[in-house]
DRENPA-384750 format. One record per atom (N, C-alpha, C, O): x, z, y; residue number from 1; residue in one letter. Coordinates in pm, whole numbers. Atoms other than C-alpha are relative to their C-alpha. Layout:
DRENPA-384750
((X Z Y) NUM "A") ...
***
This chain:
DRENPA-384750
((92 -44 102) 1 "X") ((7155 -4084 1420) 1 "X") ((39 140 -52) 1 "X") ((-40 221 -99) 1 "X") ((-3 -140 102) 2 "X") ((7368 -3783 1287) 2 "X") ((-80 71 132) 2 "X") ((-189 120 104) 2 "X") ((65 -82 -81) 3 "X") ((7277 -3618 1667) 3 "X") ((-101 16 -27) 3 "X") ((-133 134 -13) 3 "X") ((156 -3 -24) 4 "X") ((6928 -3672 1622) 4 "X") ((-19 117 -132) 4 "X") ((-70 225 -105) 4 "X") ((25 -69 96) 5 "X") ((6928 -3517 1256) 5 "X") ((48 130 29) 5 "X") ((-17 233 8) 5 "X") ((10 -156 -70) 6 "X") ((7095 -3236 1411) 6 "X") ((-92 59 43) 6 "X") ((-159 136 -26) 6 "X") ((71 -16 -69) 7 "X") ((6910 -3187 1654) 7 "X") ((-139 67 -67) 7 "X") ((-166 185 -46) 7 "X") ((59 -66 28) 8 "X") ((6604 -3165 1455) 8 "X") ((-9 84 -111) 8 "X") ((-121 120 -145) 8 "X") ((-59 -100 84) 9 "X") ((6742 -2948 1204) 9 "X") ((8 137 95) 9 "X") ((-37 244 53) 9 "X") ((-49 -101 -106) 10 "X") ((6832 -2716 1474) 10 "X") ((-167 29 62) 10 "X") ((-238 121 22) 10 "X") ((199 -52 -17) 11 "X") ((6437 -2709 1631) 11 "X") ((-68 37 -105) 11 "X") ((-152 123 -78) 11 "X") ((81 -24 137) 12 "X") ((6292 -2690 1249) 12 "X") ((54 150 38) 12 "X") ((-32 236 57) 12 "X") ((22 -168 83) 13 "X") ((6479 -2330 1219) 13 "X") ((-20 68 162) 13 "X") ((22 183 165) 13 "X") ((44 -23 -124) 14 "X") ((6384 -2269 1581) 14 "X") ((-150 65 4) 14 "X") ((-184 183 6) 14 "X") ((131 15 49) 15 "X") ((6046 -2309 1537) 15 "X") ((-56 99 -79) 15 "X") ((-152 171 -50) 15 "X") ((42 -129 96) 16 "X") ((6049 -2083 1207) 16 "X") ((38 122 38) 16 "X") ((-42 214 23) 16 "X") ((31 -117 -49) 17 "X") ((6188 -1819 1350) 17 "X") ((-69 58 125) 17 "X") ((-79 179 141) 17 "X") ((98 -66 -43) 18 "X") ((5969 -1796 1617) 18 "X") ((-187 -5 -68) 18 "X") ((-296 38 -29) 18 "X") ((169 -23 73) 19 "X") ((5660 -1848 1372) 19 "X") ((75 146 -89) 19 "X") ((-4 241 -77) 19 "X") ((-35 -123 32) 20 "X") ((5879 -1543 1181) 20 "X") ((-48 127 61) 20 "X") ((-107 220 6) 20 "X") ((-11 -66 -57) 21 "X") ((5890 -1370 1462) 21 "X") ((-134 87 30) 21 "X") ((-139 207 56) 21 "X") ((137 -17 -43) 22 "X") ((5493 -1371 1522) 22 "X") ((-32 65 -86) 22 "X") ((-105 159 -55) 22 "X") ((67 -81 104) 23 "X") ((5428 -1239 1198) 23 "X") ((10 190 -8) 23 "X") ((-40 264 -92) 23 "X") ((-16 -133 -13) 24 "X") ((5510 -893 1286) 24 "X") ((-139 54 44) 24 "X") ((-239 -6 82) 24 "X") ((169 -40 -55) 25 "X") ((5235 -630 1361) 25 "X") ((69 124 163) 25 "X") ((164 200 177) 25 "X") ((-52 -79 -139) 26 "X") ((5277 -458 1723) 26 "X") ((-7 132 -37) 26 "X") ((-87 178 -118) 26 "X") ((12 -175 30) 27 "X") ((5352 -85 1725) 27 "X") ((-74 57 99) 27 "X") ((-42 30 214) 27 "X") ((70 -76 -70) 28 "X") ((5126 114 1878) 28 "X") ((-4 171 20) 28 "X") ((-22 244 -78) 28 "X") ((6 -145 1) 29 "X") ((5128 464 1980) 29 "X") ((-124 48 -18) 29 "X") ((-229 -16 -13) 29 "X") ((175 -55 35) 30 "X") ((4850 719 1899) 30 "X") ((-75 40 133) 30 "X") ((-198 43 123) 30 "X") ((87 26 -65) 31 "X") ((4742 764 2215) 31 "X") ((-66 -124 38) 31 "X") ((-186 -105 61) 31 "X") ((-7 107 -42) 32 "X") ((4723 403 2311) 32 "X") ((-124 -40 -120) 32 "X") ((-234 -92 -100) 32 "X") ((100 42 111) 33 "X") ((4556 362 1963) 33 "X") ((-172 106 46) 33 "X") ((-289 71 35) 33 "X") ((106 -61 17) 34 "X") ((4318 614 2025) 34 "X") ((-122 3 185) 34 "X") ((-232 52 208) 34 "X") ((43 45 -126) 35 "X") ((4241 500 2417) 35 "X") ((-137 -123 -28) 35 "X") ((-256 -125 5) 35 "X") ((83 90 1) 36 "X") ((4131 172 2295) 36 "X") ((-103 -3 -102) 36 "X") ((-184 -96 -102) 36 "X") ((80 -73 75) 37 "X") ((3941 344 2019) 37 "X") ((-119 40 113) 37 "X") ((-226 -18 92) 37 "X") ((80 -106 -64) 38 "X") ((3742 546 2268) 38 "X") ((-61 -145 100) 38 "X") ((-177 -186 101) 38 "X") ((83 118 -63) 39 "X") ((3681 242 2488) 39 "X") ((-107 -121 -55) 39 "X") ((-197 -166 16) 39 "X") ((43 80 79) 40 "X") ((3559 -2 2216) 40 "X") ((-122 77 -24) 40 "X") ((-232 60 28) 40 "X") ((156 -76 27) 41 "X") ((3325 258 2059) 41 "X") ((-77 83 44) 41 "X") ((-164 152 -9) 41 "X") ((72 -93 -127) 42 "X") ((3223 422 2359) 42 "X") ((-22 159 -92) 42 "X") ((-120 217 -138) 42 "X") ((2 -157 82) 43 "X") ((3344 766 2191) 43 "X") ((74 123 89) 43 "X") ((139 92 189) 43 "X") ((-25 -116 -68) 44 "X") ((3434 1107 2318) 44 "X") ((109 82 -118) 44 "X") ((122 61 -238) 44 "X") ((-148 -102 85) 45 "X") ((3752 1379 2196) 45 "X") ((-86 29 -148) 45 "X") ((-49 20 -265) 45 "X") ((73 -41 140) 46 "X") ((3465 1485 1968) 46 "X") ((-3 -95 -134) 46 "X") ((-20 -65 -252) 46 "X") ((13 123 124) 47 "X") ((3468 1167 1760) 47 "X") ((91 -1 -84) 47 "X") ((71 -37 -200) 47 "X") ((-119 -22 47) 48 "X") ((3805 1231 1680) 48 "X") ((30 79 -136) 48 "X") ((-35 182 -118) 48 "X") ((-34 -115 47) 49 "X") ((3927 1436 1376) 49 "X") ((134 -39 3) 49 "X") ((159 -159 -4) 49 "X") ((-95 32 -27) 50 "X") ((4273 1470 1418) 50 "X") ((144 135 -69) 50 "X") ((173 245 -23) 50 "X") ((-101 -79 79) 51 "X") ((4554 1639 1195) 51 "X") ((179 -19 19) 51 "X") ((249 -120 30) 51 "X") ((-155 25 -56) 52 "X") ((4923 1741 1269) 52 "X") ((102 55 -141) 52 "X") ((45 144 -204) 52 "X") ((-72 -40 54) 53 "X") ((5223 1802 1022) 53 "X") ((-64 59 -144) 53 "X") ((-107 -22 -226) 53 "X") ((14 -16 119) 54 "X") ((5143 2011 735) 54 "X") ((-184 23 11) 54 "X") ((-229 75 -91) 54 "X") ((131 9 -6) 55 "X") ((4759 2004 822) 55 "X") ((-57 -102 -84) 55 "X") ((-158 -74 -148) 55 "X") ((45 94 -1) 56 "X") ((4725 1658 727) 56 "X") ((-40 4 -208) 56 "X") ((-131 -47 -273) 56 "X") ((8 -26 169) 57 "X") ((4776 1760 316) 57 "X") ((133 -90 -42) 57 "X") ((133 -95 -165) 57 "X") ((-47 108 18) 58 "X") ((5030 1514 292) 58 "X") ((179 26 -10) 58 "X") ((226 -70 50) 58 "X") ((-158 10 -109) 59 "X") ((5447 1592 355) 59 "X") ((72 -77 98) 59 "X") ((145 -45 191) 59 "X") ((-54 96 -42) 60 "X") ((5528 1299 448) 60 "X") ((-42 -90 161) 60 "X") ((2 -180 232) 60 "X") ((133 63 -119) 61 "X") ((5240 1241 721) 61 "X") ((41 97 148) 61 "X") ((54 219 139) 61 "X") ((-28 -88 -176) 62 "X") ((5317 1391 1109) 62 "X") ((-125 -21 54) 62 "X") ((-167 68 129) 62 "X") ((142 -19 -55) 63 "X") ((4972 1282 1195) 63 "X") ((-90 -85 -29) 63 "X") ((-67 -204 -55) 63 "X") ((114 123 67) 64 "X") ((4650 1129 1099) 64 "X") ((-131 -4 136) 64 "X") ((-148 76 228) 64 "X") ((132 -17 -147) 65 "X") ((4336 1059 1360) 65 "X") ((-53 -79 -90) 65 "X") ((-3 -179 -144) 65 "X") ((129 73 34) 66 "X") ((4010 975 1217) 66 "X") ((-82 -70 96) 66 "X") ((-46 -25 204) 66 "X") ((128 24 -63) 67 "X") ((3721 805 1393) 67 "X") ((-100 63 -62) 67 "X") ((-133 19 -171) 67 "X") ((101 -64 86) 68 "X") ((3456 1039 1296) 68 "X") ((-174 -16 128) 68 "X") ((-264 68 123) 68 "X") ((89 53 -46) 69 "X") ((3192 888 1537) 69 "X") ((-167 7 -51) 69 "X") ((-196 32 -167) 69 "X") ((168 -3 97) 70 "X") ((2774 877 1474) 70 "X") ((13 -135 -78) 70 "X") ((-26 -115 -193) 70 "X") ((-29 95 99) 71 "X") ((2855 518 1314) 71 "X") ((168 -4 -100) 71 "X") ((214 -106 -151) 71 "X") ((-122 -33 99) 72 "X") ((3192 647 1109) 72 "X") ((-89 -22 -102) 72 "X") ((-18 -73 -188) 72 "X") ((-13 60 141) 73 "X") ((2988 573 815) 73 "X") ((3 -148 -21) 73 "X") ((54 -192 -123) 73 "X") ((-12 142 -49) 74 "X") ((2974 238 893) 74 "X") ((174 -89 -12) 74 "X") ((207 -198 -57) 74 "X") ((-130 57 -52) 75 "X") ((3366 223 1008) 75 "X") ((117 97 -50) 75 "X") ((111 220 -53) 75 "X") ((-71 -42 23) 76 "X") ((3663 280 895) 76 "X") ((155 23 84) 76 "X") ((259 -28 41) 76 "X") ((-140 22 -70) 77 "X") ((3951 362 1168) 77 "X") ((97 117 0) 77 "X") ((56 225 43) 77 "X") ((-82 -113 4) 78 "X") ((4242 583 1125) 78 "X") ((176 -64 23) 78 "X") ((242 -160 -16) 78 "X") ((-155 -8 -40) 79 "X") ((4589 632 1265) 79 "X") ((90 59 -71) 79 "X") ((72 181 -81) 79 "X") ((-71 -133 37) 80 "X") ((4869 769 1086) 80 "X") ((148 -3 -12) 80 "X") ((210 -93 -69) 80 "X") ((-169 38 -27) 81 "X") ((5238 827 1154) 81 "X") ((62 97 -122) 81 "X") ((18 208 -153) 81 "X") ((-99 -30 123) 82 "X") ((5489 897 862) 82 "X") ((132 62 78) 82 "X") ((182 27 185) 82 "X") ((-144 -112 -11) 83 "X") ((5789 1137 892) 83 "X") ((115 -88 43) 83 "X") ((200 -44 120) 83 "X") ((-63 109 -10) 84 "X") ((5973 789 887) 84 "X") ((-26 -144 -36) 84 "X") ((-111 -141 -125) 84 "X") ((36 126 37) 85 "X") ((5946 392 842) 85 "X") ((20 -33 -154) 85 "X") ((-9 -146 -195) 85 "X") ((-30 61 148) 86 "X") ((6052 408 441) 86 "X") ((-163 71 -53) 86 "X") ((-245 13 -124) 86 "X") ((128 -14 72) 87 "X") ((5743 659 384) 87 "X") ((-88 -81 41) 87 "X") ((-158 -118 -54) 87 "X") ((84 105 -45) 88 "X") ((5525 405 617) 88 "X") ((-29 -74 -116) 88 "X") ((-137 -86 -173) 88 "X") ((10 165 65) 89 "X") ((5631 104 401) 89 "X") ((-55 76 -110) 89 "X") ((-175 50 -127) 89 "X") ((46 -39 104) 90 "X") ((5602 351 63) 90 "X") ((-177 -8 -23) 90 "X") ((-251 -63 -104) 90 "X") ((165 -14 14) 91 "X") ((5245 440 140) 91 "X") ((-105 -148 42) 91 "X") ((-224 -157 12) 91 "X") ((56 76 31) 92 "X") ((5163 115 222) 92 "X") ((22 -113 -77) 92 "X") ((-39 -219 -65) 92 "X") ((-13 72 116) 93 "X") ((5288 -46 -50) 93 "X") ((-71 9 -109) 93 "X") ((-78 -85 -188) 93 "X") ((70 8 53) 94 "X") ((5064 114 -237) 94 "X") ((-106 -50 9) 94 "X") ((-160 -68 -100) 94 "X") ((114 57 -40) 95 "X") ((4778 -30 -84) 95 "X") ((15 -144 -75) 95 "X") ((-48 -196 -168) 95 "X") ((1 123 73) 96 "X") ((4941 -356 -122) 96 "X") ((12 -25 -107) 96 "X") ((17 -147 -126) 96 "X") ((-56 20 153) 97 "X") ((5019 -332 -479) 97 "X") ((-204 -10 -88) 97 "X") ((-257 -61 -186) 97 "X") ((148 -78 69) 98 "X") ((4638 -202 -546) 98 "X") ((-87 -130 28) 98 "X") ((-167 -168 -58) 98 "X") ((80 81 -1) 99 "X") ((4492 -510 -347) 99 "X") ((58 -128 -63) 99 "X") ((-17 -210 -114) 99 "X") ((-55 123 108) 100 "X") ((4727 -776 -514) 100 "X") ((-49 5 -157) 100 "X") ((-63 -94 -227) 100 "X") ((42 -2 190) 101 "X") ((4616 -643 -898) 101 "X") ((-164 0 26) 101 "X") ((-236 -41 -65) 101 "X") ((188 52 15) 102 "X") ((4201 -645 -754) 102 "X") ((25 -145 4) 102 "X") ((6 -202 -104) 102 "X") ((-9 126 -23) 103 "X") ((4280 -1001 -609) 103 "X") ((11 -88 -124) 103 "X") ((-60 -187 -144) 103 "X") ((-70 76 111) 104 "X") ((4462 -1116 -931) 104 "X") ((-94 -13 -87) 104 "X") ((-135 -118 -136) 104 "X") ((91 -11 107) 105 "X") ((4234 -990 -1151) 105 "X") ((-160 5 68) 105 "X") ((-241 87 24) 105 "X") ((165 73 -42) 106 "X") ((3882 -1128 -960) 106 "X") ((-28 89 20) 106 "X") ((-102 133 -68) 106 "X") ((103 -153 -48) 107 "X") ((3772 -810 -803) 107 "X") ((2 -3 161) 107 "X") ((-12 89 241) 107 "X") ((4 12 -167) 108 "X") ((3798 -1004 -450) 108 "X") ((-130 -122 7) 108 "X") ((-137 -219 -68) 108 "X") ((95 138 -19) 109 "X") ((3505 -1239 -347) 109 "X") ((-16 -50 141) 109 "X") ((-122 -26 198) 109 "X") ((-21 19 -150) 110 "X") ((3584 -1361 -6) 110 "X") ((113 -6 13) 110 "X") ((182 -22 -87) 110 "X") ((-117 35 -28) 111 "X") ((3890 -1390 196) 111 "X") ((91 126 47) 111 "X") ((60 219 121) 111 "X") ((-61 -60 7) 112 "X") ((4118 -1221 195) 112 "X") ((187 -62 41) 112 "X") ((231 -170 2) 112 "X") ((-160 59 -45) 113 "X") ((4534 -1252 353) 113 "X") ((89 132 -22) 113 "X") ((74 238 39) 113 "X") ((-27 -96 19) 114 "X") ((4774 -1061 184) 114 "X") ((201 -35 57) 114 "X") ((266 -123 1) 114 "X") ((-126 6 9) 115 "X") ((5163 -1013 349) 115 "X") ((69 126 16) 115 "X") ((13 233 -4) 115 "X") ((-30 -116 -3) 116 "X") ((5382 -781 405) 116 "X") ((37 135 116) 116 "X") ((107 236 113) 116 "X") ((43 -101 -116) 117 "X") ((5286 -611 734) 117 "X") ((-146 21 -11) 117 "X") ((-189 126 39) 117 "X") ((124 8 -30) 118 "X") ((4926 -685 694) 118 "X") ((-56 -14 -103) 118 "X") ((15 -62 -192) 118 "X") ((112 35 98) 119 "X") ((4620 -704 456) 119 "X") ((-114 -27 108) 119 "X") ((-135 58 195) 119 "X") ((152 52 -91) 120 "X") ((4296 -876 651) 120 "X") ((-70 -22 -105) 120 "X") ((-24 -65 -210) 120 "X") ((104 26 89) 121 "X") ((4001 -896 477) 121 "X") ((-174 -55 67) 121 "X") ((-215 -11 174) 121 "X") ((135 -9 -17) 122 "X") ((3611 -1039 477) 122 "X") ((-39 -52 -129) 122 "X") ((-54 -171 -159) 122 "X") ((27 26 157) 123 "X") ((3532 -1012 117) 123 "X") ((-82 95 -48) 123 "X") ((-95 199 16) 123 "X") ((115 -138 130) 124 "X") ((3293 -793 -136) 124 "X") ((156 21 -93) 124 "X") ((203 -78 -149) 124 "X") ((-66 -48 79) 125 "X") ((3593 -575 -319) 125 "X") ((-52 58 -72) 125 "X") ((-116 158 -40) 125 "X") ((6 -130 141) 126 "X") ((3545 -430 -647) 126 "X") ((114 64 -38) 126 "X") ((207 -9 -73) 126 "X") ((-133 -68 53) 127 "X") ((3811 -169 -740) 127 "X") ((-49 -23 -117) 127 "X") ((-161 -36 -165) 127 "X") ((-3 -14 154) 128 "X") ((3937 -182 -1069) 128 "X") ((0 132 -77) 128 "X") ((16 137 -199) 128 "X") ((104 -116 41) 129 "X") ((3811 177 -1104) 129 "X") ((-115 18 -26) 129 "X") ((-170 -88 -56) 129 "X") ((167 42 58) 130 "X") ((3458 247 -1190) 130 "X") ((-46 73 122) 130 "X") ((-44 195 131) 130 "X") ((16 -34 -115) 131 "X") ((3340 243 -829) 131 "X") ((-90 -118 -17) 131 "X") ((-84 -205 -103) 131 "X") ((30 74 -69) 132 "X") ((3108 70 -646) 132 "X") ((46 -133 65) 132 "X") ((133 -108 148) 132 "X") ((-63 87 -86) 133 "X") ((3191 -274 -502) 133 "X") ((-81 -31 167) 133 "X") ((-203 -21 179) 133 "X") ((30 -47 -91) 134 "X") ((3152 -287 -155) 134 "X") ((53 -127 126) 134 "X") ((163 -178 107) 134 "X") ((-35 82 -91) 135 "X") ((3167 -535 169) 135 "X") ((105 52 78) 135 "X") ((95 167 121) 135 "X") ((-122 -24 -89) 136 "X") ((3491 -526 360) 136 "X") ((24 -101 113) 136 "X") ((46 -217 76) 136 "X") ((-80 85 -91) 137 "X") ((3594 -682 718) 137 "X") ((113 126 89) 137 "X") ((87 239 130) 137 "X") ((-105 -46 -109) 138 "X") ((3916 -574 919) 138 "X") ((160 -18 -128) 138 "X") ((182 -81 -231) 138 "X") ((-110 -40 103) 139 "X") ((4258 -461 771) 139 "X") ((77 105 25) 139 "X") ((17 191 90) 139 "X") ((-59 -66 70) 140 "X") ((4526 -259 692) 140 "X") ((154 -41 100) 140 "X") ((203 -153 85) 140 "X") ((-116 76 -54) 141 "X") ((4851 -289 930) 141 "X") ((112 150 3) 141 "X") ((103 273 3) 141 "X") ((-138 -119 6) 142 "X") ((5217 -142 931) 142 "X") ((51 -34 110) 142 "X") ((26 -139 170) 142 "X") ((-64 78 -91) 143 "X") ((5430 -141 1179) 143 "X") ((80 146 46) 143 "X") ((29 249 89) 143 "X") ((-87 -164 -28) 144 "X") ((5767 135 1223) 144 "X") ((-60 104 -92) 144 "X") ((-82 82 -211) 144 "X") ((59 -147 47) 145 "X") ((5628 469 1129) 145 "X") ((-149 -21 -36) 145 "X") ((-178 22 -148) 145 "X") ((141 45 -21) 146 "X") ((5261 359 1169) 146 "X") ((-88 -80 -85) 146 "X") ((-36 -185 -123) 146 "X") ((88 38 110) 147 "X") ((5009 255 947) 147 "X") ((-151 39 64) 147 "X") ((-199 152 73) 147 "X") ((138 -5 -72) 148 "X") ((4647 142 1135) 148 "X") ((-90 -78 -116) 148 "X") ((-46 -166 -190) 148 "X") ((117 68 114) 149 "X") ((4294 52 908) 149 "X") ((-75 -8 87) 149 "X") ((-99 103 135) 149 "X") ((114 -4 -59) 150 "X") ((4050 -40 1104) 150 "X") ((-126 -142 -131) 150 "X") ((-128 -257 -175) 150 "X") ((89 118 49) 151 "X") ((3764 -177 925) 151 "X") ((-199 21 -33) 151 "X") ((-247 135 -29) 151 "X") ((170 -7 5) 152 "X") ((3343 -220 870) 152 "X") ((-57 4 -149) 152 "X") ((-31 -87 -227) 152 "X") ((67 37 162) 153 "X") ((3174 -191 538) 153 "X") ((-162 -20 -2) 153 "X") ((-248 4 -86) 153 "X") ((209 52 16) 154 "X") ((2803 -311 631) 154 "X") ((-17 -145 -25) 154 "X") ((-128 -182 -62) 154 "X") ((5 138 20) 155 "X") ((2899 -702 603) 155 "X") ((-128 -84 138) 155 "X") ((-181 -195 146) 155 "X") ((77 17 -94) 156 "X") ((2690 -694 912) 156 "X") ((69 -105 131) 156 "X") ((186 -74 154) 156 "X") ((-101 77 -39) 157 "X") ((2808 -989 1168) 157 "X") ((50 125 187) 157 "X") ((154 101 249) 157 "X") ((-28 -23 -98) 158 "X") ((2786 -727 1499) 158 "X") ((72 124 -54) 158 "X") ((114 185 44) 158 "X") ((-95 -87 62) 159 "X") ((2975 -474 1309) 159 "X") ((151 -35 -8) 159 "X") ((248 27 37) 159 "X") ((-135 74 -18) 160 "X") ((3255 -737 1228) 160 "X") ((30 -17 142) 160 "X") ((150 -19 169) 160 "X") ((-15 66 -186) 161 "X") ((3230 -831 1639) 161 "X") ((69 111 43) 161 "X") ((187 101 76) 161 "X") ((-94 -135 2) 162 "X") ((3320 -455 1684) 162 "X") ((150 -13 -63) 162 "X") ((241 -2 19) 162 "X") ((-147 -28 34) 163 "X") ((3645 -457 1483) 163 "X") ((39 -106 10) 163 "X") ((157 -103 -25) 163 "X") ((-75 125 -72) 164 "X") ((3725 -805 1598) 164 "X") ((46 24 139) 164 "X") ((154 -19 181) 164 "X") ((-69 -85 -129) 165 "X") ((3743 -617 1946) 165 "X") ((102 104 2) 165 "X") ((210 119 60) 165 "X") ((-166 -103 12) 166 "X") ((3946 -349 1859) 166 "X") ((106 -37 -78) 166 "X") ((213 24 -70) 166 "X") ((-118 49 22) 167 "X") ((4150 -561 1659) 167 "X") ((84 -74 120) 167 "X") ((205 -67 142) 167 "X") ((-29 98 -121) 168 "X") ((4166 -805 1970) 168 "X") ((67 90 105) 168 "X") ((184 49 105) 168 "X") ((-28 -128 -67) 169 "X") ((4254 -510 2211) 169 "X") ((147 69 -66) 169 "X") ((237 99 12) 169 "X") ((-98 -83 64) 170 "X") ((4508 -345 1991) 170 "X") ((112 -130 -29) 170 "X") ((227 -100 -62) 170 "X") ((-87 82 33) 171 "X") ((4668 -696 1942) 171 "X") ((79 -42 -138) 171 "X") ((188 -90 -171) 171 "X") ((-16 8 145) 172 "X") ((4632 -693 1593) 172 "X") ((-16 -103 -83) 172 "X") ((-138 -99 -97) 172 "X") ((71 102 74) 173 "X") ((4587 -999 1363) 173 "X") ((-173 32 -55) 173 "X") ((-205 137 -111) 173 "X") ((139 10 2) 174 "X") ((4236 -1022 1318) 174 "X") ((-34 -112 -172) 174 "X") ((24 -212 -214) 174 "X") ((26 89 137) 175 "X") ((4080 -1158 961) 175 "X") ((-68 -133 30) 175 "X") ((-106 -164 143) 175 "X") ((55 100 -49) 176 "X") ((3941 -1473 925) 176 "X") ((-133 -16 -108) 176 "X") ((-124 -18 -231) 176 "X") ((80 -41 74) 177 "X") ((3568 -1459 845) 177 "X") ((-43 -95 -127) 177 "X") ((25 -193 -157) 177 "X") ((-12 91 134) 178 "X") ((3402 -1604 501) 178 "X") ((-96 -73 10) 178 "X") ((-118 -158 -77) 178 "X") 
***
C-alpha cells in the first residue's frame, strides 16, 4: 500500500508538470510570425507597417510589425520584440493589470482567460476610460522577448474563424468562444 501511494504521488506531480509545462506560449520569430500572417490573410510586404529600434517611439522596443491590410480595421495583429524578456513581461504586465481591474470591476461581458503568458478573449470590453465599449475575440501572448495580439473587433463569427487560424497556425492558445 505505501508503494502504491508512492507511486501515485509520484504520477500526480508528473502529470502537473507536464500540464505546467503546456501552459507556456511558443516563441515565435518575426519572420515566421509574419509568413503565417501573409498566408492566413492572403497579404502582400505592403500590408505590413513595420518599425526598427528607435523608429518604433518606444526605447525599449527593437521592433514592431503591424498588419495594416484592406481589413486592418477589422483586425488587430502586431509583433513586437523588446530590447529584453523583463521589458516583454513589463509591457505586458500592463496589459494584464488593465484587463484584471476592467474584469473586476464589470467592464467584461463574455469570456474571457486571464494568466500569466496569455489573455484570450470573446467578450464586449468596456475600458474604464471614457471610451467606447467594443467586441473583442483573440488575445494577447508573451513569450521571451515577444509579445503577439492578434485579434477581431466585429464580433462577426467568420472574422473570429480568421484569428482562430492564425492562432491555430502560430500554435497559439486560442480563446474559447461565448
Amino acid at each position: 500500500m505505501k508503494n502504491f501511494k508512492r507511486f501515485v504521488a509520484v504520477a500526480l506531480v508528473a502529470v502537473m508538470a507536464m500540464g505546467f509545462a503546456g501552459c507556456g506560449v511558443k516563441k515565435i520569430e518575426e519572420k515566421d510570425f509574419k509568413d503565417v500572417v501573409k498566408d492566413i490573410m492572403d497579404a502582400d510586404k505592403e500590408d505590413f507597417s513595420e518599425y526598427e529600434g528607435k523608429e518604433t517611439g518606444v526605447d525599449y522596443i527593437e521592433t514592431e510589425l503591424y498588419y495594416r491590410g484592406e481589413d486592418s480595421d477589422k483586425f488587430t495583429i502586431r509583433f513586437e520584440e523588446y530590447e529584453d524578456e523583463e521589458a516583454a513581461q513589463y509591457a505586458f504586465d500592463e496589459t494584464y493589470y488593465s484587463i484584471k481591474f476592467i474584469k473586476e470591476h464589470d467592464g467584461i461581458d463574455g469570456k474571457v482567460k486571464i494568466s500569466k503568458k496569455y489573455i484570450t478573449f470573446d467578450a464586449e470590453i468596456e475600458p474604464y476610460y471614457d471610451a467606447d465599449s467594443q467586441d473583442t475575440y483573440g488575445g494577447i501572448y508573451i513569450s521571451g522577448p515577444y509579445i503577439y495580439t492578434i485579434e477581431c473587433s466585429t464580433g462577426k463569427d467568420k472574422d473570429k474563424d480568421v484569428v482562430d487560424d492564425l492562432l491555430k497556425e502560430l500554435g497559439l492558445p486560442r480563446p474559447s468562444r461565448a
